[in-house]
N, C-alpha and C positions, 0 to 999 in steps of 0.2 A: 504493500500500500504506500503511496506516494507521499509522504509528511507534508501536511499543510503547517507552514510558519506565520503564527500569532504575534503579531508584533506592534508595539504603542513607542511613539517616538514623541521628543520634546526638545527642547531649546536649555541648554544650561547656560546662564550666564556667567562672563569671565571672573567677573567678581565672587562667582558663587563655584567656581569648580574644585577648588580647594576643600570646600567644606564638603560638596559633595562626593569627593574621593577620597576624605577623611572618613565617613562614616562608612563608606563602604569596604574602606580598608579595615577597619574595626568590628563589626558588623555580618560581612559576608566571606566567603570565601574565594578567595583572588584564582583565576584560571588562567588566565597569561597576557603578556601585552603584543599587542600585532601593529607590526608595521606592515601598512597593505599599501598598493599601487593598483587600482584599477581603472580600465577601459573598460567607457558604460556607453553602451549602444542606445540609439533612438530608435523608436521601430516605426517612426515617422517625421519628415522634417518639422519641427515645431519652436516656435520665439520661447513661448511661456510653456511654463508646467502645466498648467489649467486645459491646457489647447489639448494635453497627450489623457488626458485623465481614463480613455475609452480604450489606451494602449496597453494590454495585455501581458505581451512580452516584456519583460526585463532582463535585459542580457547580455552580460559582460564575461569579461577576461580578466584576472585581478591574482596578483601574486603576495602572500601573506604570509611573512617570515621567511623569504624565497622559496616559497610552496605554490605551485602554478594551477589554476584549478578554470573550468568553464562553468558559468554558473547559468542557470536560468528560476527566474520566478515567473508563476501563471497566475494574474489575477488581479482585479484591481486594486490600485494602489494610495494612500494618502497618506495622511500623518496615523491612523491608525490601519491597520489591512491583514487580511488571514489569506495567506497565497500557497500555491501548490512550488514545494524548492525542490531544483534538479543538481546536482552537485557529480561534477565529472571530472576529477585530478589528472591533471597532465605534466608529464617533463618540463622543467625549466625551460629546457632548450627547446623544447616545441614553443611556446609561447608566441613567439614570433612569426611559427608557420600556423598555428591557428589563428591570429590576427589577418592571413592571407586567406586563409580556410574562409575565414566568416564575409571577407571583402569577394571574396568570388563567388559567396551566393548571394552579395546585394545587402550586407552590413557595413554600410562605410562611413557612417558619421555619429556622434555624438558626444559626450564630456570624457574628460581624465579627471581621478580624483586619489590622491596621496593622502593619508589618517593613521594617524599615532590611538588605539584602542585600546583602554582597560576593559579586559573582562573581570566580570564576579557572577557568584549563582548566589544567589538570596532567596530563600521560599521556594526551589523547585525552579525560580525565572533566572534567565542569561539576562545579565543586566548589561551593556555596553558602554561606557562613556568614550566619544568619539569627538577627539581632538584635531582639524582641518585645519591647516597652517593660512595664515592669513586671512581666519574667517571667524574661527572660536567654536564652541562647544556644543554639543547635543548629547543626545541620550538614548537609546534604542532597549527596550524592554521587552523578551520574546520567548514565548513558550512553543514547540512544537509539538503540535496535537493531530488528530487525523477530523475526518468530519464527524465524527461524533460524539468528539470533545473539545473542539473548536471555541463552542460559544462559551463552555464551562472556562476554557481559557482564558478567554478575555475578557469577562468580567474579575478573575484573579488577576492579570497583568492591571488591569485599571486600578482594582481594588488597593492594591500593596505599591504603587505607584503614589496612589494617594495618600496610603499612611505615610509614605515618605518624605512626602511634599514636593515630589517631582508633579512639576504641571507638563499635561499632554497636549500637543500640539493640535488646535483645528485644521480640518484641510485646509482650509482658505492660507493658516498663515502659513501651514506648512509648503503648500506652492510657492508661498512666496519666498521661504528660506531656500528653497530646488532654486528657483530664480535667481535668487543672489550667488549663490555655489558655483552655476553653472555661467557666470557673468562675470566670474573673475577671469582677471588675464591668462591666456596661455593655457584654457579648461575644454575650450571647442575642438576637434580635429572633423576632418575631411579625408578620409583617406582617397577617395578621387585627387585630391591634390596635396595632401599631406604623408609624410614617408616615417614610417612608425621607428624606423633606425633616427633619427632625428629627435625623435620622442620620448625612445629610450633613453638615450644618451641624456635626458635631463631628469630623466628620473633614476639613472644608473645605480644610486645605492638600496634600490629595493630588490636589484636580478643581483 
């Protein structure tokens, strides 16, 4: 059966990330820190977040402690969403010929996004705080259930979210933090006209 991942997202503020990686340091059990690098596909040209909201696919290439992996989520997406995850490990050194793989069936554009992560499990839930360099903080709260504990899910990820005083994101704002991310300098590629050796070479210390 195909794991649907439950998952409640929010905004940490820079002021506040300290205190909330203090509590969780004390608190929860620490599972590891991930430096990821990934390429994240559009599955349609789009300005705004808002515009792709009917886009199903999610699906990127992203390497995580130099661990290479293709990923795919099914399903719609917000600042809250319960999606079907397809998780498929690949060679390092492939990475590069599946970035050609996915450009030759007609994947060729959308963001790059570099994050420094703490994981923790607290109550059963993967808690992420997710640190983007010149942008600041968020929070990712996520249970993986099937469909028949989906809904029980996520009203536990809300519920213990809330004891915490972590605030969840609305879609509305959360398009719009997708907006800012994806509008910072040197985040868009093209691979019609963009050459992914070029791209590495600026992210080199994550291969």
């Amino acid at each position: 059966m195909v794991a649907i991942e439950v998952e409640h997202r929010g905004i940490i503020q820079k002021k506040d990330f300290d205190k909330v990686k203090a509590f969780f340091d004390k608190n929860a059990d620490f599972v590891e820190e991930k430096d990821r690098f990934s390429v994240i596909y559009f599955q349609t040209r789009w300005e705004r977040a808002k515009e792709a909201i009917n886009d199903a696919i999610d699906l990127k290439v992203r390497i995580t402690n130099k661990k290479a992996e293709l990923v795919m989520k099914y399903g719609k997406w917000g600042g809250k969403d319960a999606r079907k995850e397809f998780l498929f490990p690949i060679e390092k050194s492939k990475f590069d010929e599946m970035i050609e793989f996915l450009k030759l069936l007609g994947w060729t554009h959308g963001v790059l996004m570099a994050t420094k992560t703490f994981v923790y499990n607290y109550k059963d839930i993967e808690f992420a705080l997710v640190e983007t360099p010149d942008w600041g903080y968020y929070f990712e709260a996520e249970i993986l259930a099937d469909e028949t504990t989906a809904k029980e899910a996520d009203k536990k990820v809300e519920s213990e979210c809330k004891k915490i005083g972590l605030k969840l994101i609305e879609d509305e704002k959360f398009y719009e933090m997708i907006d800012e991310l994806n509008n910072l300098p040197g985040r868009k590629f093209d691979f019609a006209k963009h050459d992914f050796k070029d791209i590495k070479n600026r992210f080199k210390e994550y291969f």
